[in-house]
N, C-alpha and C positions, 0 to 999 in steps of 0.2 A: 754405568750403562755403556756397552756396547757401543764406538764411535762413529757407526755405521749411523746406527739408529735414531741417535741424537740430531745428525745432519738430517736424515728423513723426516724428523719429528717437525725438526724449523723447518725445513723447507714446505713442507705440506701446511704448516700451522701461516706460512706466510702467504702460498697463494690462497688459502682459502678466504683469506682477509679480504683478498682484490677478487673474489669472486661476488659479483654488485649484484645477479640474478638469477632466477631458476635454472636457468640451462647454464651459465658457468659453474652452477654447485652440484650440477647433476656430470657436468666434464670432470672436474675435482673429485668425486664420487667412484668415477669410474677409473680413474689415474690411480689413485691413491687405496680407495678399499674394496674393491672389484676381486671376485676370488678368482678372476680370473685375467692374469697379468698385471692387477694392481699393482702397485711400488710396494708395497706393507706386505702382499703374497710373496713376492720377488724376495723380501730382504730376508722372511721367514725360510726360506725354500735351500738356504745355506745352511739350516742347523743340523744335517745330519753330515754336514762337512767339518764341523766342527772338531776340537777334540774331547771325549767324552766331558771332560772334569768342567770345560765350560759352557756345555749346553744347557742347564739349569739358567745359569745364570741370562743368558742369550734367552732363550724361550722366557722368561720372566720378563725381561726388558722388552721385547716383542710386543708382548700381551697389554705391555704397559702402555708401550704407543700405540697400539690399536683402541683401548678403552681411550685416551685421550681425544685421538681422531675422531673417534666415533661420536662421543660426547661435544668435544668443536663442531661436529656437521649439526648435528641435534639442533645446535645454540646458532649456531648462523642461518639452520633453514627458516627456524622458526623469525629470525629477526629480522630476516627478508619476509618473510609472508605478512608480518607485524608493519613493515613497510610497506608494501603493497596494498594491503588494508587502509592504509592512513593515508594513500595518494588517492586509493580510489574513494574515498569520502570525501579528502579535498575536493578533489575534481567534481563531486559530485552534490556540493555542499549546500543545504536549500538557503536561499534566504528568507526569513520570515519574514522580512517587511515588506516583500513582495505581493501582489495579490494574489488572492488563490487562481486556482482555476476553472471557470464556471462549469458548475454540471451539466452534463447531457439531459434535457429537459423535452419532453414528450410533447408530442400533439394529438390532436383528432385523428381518428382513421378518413383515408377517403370515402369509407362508404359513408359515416358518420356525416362526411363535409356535405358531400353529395346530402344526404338525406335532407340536412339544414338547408340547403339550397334550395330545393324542391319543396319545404316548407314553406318560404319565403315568399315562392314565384304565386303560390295555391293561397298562399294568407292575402296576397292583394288582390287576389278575384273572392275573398270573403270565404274559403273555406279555412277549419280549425280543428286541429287535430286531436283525431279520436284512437286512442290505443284497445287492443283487445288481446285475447289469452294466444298463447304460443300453442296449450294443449286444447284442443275444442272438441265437444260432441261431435257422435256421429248425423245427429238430427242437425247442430249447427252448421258443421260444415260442408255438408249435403242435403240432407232432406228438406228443412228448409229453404235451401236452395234452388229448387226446383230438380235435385238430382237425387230420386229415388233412387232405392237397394240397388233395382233391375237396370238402372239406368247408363248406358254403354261409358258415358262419357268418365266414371270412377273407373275403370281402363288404365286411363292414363293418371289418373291422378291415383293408383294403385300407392301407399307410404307406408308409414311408420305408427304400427298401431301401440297403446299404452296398456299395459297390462294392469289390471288391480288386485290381483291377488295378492296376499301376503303371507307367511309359513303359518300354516297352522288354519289355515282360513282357506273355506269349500268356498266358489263363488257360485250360487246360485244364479242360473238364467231368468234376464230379465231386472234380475234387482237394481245392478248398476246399469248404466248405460255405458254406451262403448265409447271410447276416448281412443281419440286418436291426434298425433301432431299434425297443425291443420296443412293444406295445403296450398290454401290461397290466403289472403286475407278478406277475401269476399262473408265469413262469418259476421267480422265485423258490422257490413252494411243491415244485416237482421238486428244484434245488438243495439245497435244508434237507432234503426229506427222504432223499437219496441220501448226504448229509453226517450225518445224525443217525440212519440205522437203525439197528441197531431201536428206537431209544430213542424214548419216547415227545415228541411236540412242542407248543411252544404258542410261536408268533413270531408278528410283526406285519412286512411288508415295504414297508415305503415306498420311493416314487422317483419317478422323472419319467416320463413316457412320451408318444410322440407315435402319430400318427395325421393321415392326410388328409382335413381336414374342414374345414367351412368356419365360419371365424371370426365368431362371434354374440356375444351378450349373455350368453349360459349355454353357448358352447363354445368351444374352442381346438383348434390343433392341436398344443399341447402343453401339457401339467397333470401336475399331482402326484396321485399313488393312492396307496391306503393298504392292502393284504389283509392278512386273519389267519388264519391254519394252527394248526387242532388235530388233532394223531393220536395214536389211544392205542389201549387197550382196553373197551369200552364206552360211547364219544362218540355221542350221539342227538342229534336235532334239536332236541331239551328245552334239549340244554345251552348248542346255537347261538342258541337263541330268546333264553334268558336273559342272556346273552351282547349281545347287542343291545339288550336292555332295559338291561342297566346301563350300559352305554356312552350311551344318550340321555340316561339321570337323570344321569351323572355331566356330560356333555357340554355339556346343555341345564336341567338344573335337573329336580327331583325335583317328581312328579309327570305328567311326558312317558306318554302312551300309544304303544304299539306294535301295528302287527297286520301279518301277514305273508299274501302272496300267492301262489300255483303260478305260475313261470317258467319259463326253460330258460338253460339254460350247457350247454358241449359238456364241460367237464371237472366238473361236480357232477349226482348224481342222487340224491333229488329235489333241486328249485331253488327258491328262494323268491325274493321281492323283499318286502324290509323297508319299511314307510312308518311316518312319526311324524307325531303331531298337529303342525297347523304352529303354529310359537312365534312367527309374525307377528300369526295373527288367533287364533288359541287356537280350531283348529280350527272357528271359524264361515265359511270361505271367503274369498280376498282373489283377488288377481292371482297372487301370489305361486305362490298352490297351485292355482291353476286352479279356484277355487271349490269344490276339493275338500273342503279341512279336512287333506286330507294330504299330506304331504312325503316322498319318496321316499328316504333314507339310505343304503341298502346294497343291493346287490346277494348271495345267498350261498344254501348248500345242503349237504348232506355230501359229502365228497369221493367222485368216481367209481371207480366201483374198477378200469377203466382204466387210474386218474393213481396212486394208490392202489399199484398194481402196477409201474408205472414210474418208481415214486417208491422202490420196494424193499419195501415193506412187503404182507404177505401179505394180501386183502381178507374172507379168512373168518377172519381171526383180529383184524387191527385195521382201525377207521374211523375218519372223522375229519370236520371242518366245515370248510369257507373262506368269506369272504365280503369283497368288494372295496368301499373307499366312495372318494369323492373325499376330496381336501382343500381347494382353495378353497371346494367349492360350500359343505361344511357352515360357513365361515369365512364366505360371502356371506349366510347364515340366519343367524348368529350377531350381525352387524354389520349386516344389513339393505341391503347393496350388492348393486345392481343388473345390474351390468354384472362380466363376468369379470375383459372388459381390460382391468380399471381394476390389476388386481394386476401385469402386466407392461413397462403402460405408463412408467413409471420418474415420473411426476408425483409430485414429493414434499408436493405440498397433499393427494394421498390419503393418499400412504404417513406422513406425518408424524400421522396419526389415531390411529397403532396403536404 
């Protein structure tokens, strides 16, 4: 072999040795088999200087330390990568006898919390909770209501009606009734009381209810309600009133003021709407309360006697209260959250708060 070549062979074969990492092997790379000024380009690039009889011989020997080098890079990249591999597992090595590490473990939603709380407050004034359907008649959740076809107040409670047709299937008018997702949870208060006459009542109905409205910062077109049904013999407004007061002291902390307003409901006569001092600004005006000082909580009144009647219960012998509140919103006064969405948007930096 060519004397040239042999010295290139070892000196190339010797720094690739002391080449410890990716980028020394990738310098040696380019030193040595780079078609462009490598050392092994360079020593080949004399053979046409050559004299005939020995270029064979030269070009041979060429080839010969190229397939060498090339095969040495081959064998050193790989035994550095093989290296690197076995640092980063060291480094990275578990120990078993270490404890694991505890799972991410889930809670109640706030609305959920909220709801349990509000159970609570209503179980120690002796009410007990009465659940009813998501989908309700149209008779349930209006006409026995006191809110006939013609009657303005379906307006606003305009939703989401149920379809029953099925493929292949005429519906005839009249057969079924019309189903609709209800809007309040006020169907309930006819249920309880068609189920519990003539015995005297005192439940809280919670659920979901939807409505077509348009989605804001303080609406949805779907939320949780909460009503309460008392019927007996002797139930006054007294008893509603008080009834609300202790539901804000127990809700919001003791000392809460209460004052009630004239309304209207199609199914309560008279009507009130409840407000409380707001527990933002302690009743000196914010955003919050519209620079009121007050907070609106409940909607409520004595039962119509109407509902009263459709409910089975006779209106010259027993009366009774209801009154409707949300659940997020008093959960968004409680916590000081501004926005509804924030409880359906599924973001766990909120829900992980609560």
């Amino acid at each position: 072999m060519h004397e040239s070549l042999v010295q290139l062979r070892d000196d190339a074969l010797a720094d690739l040795a002391a080449a410890a990492d990716a980028e020394a092997l990738e310098a040696w790379r380019v030193r040595y088999l780079s078609r462009k000024g490598g050392a092994l380009t360079t020593a080949m690039s004399i053979l046409g200087s050559l004299p005939r009889e020995e270029r064979p011989a030269y070009g041979a020997a060429a080839n010969e330390v190229k397939a060498a080098l090339e095969a040495a890079f081959d064998a050193r990249q790989a035994a550095l990568k093989d290296a690197a591999l076995a640092a980063e597992l060291a480094a990275g090595a578990v120990d078993v006898t270490l404890p694991g590490r505890p799972p991410s473990i889930g809670h109640l939603h706030v609305t959920t919390q909220n709801l349990r709380q509000l159970y609570a407050v209503f179980a120690g004034m002796g009410f007990e909770v009465y659940d009813g359907p998501d989908v309700e008649t149209d008779e349930y959740n209006f006409g026995l209501l006191n809110i006939p076809a013609y009657h303005p107040a379906r307006d606003m409670w305009d939703t989401f009606w149920v379809s029953q047709n099925k493929p292949g299937f005429s519906e005839k008018p009249g057969l079924f009734p019309k189903l609709v997702m209800r809007t309040h949870t006020s169907p309930g208060q006819i249920r309880a009381m068609r189920e519990r006459c003539p015995e005297p009542i005192r439940v809280v109905l919670p659920g979901k209810c939807y409505r077509y409205e348009q989605i804001t910062m303080r609406s949805e077109h779907q939320f949780y309600q909460m009503e309460g049904l008392a019927v007996g013999k002797g139930i006054r407004m007294t008893d509603l009133i008080g009834t609300l007061r202790e539901f804000a002291r127990q809700m919001y902390g003791s000392g809460r003021k209460l004052r009630v307003r004239g309304s209207y409901f199609p199914f309560t006569e008279p009507s009130i709407e409840a407000d409380m001092d707001c527990v933002l600004c302690d009743g000196k005006g914010c955003p919050v309360c519209k620079y009121t000082g007050w907070l609106e909580i409940a909607g409520a009144g004595m039962v119509h006697p109407v509902v009263l009647r459709n409910g089975g219960y006779d209106p010259d012998v027993y009366s009774g209260f209801a009154f409707g509140m949300g659940v997020e919103r008093p959960t968004m006064l409680k916590y000081s959250v501004k926005d509804i969405r924030y409880f359906y948007g599924n973001d766990l930096r909120f829900l992980g708060q609560f």
